[in-house]
matplotlib code that plots the C-alpha trace (Angstrom):
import matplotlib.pyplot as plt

x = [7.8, 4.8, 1.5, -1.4, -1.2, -4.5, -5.4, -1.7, 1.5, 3.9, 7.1, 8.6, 11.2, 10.1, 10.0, 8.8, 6.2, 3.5, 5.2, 8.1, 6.1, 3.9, 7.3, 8.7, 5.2, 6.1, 2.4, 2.6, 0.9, -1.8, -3.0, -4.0, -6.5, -4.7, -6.8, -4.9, -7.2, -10.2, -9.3, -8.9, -5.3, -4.9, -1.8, -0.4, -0.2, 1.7, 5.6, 5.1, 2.4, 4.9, 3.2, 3.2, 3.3, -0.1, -1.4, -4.1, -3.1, -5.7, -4.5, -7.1, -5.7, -7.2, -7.4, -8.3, -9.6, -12.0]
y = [-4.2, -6.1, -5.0, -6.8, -6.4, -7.5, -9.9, -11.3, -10.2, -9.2, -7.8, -4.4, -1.9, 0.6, 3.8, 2.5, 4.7, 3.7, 3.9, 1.9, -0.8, -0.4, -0.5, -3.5, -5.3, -4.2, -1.8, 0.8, 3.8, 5.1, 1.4, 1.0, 2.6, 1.9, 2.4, 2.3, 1.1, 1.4, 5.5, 6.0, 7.6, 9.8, 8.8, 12.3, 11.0, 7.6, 8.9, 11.0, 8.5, 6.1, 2.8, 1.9, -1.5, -3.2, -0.9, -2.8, -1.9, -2.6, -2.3, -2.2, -3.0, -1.8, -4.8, -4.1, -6.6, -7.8]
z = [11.2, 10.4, 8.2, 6.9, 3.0, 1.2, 3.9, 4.2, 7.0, 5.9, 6.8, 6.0, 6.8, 9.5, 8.4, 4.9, 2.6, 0.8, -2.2, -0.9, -0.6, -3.9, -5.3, -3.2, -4.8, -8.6, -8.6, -10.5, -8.4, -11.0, -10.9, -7.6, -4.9, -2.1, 1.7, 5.0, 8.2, 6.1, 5.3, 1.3, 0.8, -2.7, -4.9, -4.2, -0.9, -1.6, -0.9, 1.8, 4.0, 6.1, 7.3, 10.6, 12.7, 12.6, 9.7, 7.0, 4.0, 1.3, -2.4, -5.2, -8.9, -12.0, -14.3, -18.2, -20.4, -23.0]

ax = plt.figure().add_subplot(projection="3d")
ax.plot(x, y, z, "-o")
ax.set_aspect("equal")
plt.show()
């Protein structure tokens, strides 16, 4: 199953969650906003959200530094 991930395709296993995937990408879930097809999904949402084929998947990393 394909998704666009930040901009880039990639490939997935169907029936994969959003937190699958944060997982597969090493992203910790409290350091991300993540928004499917432009709709802003809530972290309590992350395991139970499956991602379908053709879904845009945006992920938004918090970044501290000084």
């Amino acid at each position: 199953m394909h998704i666009i991930c930040n901009g880039n395709e990639q490939d997935i296993t169907e029936g994969s969650s959003l937190q699958q995937l944060l997982e597969e990408l090493q992203l910790a879930p409290d350091s991300v906003v993540a928004e499917i097809n432009k709709k802003i999904i809530t972290p309590d949402q992350y395991a139970q959200l499956q991602l379908q084929d053709g879904d845009h998947v945006e992920l938004i990393r918090f970044v501290g530094g000084g």
